[in-house]
C-alpha positions in Angstrom: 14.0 13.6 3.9 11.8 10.6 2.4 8.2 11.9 1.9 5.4 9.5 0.7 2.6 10.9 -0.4 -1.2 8.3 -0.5 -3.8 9.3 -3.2 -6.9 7.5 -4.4 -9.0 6.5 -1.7 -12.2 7.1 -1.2 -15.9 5.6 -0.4 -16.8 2.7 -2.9 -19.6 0.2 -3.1 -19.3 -3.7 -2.1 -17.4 -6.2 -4.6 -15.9 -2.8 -6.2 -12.3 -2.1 -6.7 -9.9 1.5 -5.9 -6.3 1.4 -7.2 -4.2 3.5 -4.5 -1.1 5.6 -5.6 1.8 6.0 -3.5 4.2 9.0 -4.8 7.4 9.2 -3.7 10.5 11.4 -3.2 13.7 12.1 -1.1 15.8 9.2 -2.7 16.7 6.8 -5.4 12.6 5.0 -5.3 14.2 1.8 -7.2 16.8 1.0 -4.9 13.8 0.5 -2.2 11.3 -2.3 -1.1 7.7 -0.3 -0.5 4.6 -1.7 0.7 1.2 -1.3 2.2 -0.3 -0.9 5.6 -3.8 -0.2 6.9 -5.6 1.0 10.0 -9.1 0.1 10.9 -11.0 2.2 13.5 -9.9 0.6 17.0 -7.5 -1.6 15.8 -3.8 -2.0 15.3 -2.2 -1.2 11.8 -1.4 -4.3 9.7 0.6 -5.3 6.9 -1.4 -5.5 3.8 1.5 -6.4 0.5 5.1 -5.4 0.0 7.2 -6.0 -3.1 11.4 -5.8 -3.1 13.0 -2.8 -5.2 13.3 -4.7 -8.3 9.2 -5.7 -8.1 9.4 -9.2 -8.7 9.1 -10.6 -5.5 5.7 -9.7 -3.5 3.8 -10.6 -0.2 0.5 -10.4 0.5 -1.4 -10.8 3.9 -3.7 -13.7 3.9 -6.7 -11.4 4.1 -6.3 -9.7 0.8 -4.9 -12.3 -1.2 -6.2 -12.8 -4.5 -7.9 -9.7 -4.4 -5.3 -7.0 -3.8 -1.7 -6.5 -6.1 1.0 -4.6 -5.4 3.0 -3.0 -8.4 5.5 -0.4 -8.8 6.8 1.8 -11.7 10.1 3.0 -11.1 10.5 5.2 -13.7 7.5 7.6 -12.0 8.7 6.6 -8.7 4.9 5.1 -7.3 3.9 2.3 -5.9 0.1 1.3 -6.4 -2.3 -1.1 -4.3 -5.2 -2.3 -6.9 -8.3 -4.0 -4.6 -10.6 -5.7 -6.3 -13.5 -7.5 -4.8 -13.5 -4.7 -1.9 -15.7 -5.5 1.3 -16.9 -3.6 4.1 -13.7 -5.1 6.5 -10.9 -3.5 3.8 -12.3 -0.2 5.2 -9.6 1.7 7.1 -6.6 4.1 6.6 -3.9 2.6 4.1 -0.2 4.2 4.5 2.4 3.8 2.2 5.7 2.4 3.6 9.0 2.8 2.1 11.6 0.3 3.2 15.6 0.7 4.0 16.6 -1.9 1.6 15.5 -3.6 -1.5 13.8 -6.4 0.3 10.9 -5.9 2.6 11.3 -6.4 6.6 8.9 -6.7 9.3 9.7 -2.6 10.2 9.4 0.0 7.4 11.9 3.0 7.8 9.2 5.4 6.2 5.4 6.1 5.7 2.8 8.5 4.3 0.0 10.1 5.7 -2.4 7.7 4.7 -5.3 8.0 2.6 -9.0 6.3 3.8 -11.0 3.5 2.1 -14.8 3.5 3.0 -16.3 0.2 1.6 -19.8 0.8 2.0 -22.4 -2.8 3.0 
């Protein structure tokens, strides 16, 4: 089976920036689009980025654009989520998603536990 594993989160000040890991395992990680998710108290998750399996084509939501990137290293099979500029509404519970394909779709096949980001006012 696919297991994701979220690391990195944590409580941070205003305007500071948290790089997430995502480690994966289960399957060939470059052959697979991955991506980002969070969950704020209340609410329903959302898409935060994705990237395809070769990393050169990303997708961002509009909330986090210009702030968060997306990258992946094959070779260590992990996907990372660098957010700079953090603010009190990035707080919530980001999952890892792994894809079923090389390109990202509206449905991931596979997701960590999630790790939380506190972004304190």
């Amino acid at each position: 089976q696919v297991q994701l594993v979220e690391s990195g989160g944590g409580l941070v000040q205003n305007g500071a920036s948290l790089r997430l890991s995502c480690a994966a395992s289960g399957r060939t990680f470059s052959s697979y689009a991955m991506g980002w998710f969070r969950q704020a108290p209340g609410k329903e998750r959302e898409f935060v980025a994705a990237l395809t399996a070769s990393g050169l084509a990303r997708i961002y939501a509009d909330s986090v654009k210009g702030r968060f990137t997306i990258s992946r290293d094959n070779a260590k099979s992990t996907v990372y989520l660098q957010m700079n500029s953090l603010k009190p509404e990035d707080t919530a519970v980001y999952y890892c998603a792994g894809y079923s394909s090389g390109f990202y779709t509206t449905t991931p096949a596979y997701w960590g536990q999630g790790t939380q980001v506190t972004v304190s006012s």
